[in-house]
N, C-alpha and C positions, 0 to 999 in steps of 0.2 A: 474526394474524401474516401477515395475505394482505396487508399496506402492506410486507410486506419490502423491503430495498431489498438489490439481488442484484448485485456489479458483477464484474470483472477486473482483475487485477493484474499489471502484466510491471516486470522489472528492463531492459526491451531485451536480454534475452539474445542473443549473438550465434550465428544459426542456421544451418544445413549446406542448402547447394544443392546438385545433383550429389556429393553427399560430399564437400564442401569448403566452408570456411567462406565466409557472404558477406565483403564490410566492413564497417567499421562505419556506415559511407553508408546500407548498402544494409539491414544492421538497422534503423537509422532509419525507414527510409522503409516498410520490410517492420511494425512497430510502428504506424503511423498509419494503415495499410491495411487494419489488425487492429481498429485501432478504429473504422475508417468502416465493418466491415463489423458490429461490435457495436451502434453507432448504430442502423444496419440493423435488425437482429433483436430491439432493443427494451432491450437490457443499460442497470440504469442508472445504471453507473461502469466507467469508464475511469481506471484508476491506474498512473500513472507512476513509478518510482522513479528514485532518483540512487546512482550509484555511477562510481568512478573507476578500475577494473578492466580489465584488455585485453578481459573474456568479457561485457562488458557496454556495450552502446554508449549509454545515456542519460545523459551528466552534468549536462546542463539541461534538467530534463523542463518548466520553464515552456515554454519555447521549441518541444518537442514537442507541450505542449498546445494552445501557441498554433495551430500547424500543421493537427491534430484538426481544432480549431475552427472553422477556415476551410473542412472539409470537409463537417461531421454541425450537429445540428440539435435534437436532446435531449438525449444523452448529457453526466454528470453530469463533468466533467474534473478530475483529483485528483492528487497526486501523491502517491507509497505508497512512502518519505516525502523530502520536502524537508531533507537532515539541516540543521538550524539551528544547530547547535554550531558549526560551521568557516563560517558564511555571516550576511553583513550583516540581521538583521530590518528593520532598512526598505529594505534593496533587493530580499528577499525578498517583504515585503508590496507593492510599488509592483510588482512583476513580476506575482503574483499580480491584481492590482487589472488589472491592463494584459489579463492570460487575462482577465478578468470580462468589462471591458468588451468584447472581443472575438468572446466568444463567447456574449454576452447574460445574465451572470448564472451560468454554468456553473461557473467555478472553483469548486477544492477543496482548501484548502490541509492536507496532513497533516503535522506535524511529527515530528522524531523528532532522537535523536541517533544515529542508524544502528547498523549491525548491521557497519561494516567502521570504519577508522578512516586509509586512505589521505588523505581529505580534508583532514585535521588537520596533516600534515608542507607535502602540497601547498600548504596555504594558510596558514602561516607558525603556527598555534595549535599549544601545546603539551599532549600528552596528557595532563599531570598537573593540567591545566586543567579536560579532562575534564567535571567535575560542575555547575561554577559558570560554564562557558561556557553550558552549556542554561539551568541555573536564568534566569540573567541576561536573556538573550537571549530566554525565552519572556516573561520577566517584560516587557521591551520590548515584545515584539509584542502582548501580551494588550490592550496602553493604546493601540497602533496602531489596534487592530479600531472604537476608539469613534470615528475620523475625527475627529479633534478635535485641534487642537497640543498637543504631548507635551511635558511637563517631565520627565525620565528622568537619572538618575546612576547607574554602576556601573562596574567595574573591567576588564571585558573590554572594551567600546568608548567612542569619545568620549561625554561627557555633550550632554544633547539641553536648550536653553529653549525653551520655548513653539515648539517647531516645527514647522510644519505640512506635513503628508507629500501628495504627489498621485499617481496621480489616485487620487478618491475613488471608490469604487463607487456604481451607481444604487441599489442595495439596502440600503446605509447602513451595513453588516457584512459583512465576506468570512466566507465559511463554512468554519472552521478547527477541524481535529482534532488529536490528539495519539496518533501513533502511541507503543505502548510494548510490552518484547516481554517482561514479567514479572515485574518489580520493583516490590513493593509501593511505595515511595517514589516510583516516578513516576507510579504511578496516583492518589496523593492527594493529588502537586502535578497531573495534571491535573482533580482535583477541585477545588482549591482556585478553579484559574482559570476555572472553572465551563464546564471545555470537553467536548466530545464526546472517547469514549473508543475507540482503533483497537486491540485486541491481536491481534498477531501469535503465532499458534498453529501452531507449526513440526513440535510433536514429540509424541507423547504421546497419548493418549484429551483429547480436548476438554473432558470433566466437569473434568478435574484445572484447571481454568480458573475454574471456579463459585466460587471463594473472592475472584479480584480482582473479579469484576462484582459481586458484593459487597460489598466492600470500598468500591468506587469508589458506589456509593449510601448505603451508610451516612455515607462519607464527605462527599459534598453534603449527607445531609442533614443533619449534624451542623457545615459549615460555612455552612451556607444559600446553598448556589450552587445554578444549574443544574444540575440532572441532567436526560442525553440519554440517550437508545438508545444501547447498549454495539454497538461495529459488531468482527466478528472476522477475519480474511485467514489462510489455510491454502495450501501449495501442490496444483495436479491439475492429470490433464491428461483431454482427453475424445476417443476414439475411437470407431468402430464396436461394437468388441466389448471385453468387460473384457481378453481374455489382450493387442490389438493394441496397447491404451493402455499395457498395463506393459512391453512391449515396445519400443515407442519412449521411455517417460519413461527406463528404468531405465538403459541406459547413458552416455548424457551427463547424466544428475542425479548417480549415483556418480562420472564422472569430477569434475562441479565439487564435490561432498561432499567428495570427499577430499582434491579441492586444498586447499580450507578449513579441512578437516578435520586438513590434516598443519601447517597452522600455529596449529591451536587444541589440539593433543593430543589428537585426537580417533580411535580408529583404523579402518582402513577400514572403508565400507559394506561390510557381507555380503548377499547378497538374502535369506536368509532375514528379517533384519533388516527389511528395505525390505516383505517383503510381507505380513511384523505387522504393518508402519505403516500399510497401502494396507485391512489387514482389520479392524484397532481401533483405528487411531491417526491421526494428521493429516496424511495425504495421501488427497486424492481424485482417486483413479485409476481409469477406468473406463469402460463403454460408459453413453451418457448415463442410462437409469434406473439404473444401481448408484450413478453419482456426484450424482444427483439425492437417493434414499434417502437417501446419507450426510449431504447438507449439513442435508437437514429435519431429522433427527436432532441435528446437531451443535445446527440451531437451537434445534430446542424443548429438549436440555437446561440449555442457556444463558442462555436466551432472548432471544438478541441481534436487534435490529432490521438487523442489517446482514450480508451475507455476502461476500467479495471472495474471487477462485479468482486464485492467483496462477499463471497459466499457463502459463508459459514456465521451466523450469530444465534451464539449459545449453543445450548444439547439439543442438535436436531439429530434425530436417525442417523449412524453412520450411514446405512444402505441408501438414505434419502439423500443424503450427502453427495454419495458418488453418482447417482443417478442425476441430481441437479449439474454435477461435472459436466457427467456424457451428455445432457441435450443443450446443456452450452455451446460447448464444444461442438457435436456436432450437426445441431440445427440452427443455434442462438446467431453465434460467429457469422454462417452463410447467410442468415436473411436479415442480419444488420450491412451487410456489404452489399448485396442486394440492393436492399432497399434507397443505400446509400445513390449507389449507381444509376437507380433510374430515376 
């Protein structure tokens, strides 16, 4: 388990300078400063999400990644996730193609049909479309990845002949996952399409998870596709000391919980709540060895090849922001491999 692969995750959350929000300019720019300094410390993914939110400034993470790019020099560029329901698959793959070549091979395209559904009104798709915009749509992109003109019919976009898409990557395959945040059915259409598998693990003891990575290998093996390393993403955050890190995560993650919370029926965060999650459940919160402890845990009882710390939830302190980066980076990362090791 010492080939882990260890990355970070931000939505662009939009975060508090002097006690006041930046812009969203200045989220942008504060997000690709975060990952030049992960480059730095060795991290190896950078994940971008999209969302369409006032509290989130990234809604074209290609474009962010492209940015990265131009700055760092290994780090893996992904977006956590691309929702492809509301968005063109070939101008998502030719976008995607365009990070590759830019940043030598580093794209990471994650797919997903997201976790919000603003996308969907903004870009003229109808919700009760929903199901059969993904299916469709991933089913396109899957025949994209082989760079070869596409013959394609279906009922959410124009039909494609023999079309050939550019640019091509040097690698001959973009390297494409499928975000899914629990529903057995999307985990054994991303088995079918014999793709890497991203679960999103929000809530809950991590073990309660052990049924779909199962699921999803039975399932390759029983359709003869690919099977990959199951990769999982959680949110933390990482401070100095355990009490500093819950102290800064805990009031602007209940403010954006609840916002969310009050349009899903869901009722408020209590901290009691919040600090079962932080001591048996999927937040890692903490000074770097307790949130180090947690992730080896979460891996070996999963056994996922992949770990992503989704670091940012809501207006935390930009400065507390980068500081959770740097002891990720470079204390977090070594003593989950560590620990792995012995």
């Amino acid at each position: 388990m010492t080939d882990l692969v260890i990355g970070l995750d931000t939505f662009g959350d939009v975060p508090e300078r002097n006690g006041a929000p930046v812009s969203h300019a200045a989220a942008i720019r504060q997000v690709i400063d975060e990952a030049v300094l992960a480059d730095e410390l060795g991290v190896d993914v950078i994940a971008v999400g999209e969302h369409h939110r006032p509290e989130y400034s990234v809604s074209a993470p290609e474009t962010v990644l492209a940015a990265i790019a131009s700055r760092t020099s290994r780090i893996k560029l992904a977006s956590g996730v691309t929702v492809l329901s509301s968005d063109d698959p070939v101008r998502v793959f030719q976008r995607f193609a365009t990070v590759d070549a830019v940043s030598n091979g580093r794209a990471q395209a994650i797919l997903g049909r997201g976790s919000f559904t603003e996308s969907f009104p903004l870009f003229g798709y109808d919700l009760a479309d929903y199901d059969v915009l993904f299916e469709e749509k991933l089913d396109l992109f899957v025949k994209l990845l082989d760079e070869k003109p596409v013959t394609w019919k279906g009922t959410t976009r124009a039909a494609l002949h023999n079309a050939d898409v550019f640019p091509k990557t040097d690698g001959g395959r973009l390297d494409t996952w499928v975000g899914v945040g629990g529903s057995p059915q999307s985990v054994v259409r991303t088995a079918r399409h014999g793709l890497p598998l991203m679960l999103a693990i929000i809530g809950g003891n991590p073990a309660r998870f052990a049924p779909y990575i199962d699921l999803y290998q039975r399932a390759t093996e029983q359709l003869g596709t690919a099977a990959h390393p199951v990769g999982m993403h959680s949110p933390g955050f990482v401070a100095d000391t355990d009490e500093e890190a819950k102290e800064l995560f805990f009031p602007p993650y209940k403010v954006i919980r609840d916002r969310i919370g009050a349009l899903r029926g869901w009722p408020p965060l209590r901290r009691a709540e919040f600090d079962a999650e932080v001591e048996n459940g999927s937040l890692y919160i903490g000074a770097p060895e307790t949130v180090a402890r947690k992730i080896a845990t979460a891996v070996k009882t999963l056994s996922v090849g992949r770990f992503d710390m989704i670091y940012s939830s809501g207006a935390q302190p930009a400065e507390a922001r980068m500081r959770a980066v740097e002891l990720f980076g470079a204390k977090v990362v070594p003593m989950v491999r560590d620990i792995l090791a012995g």
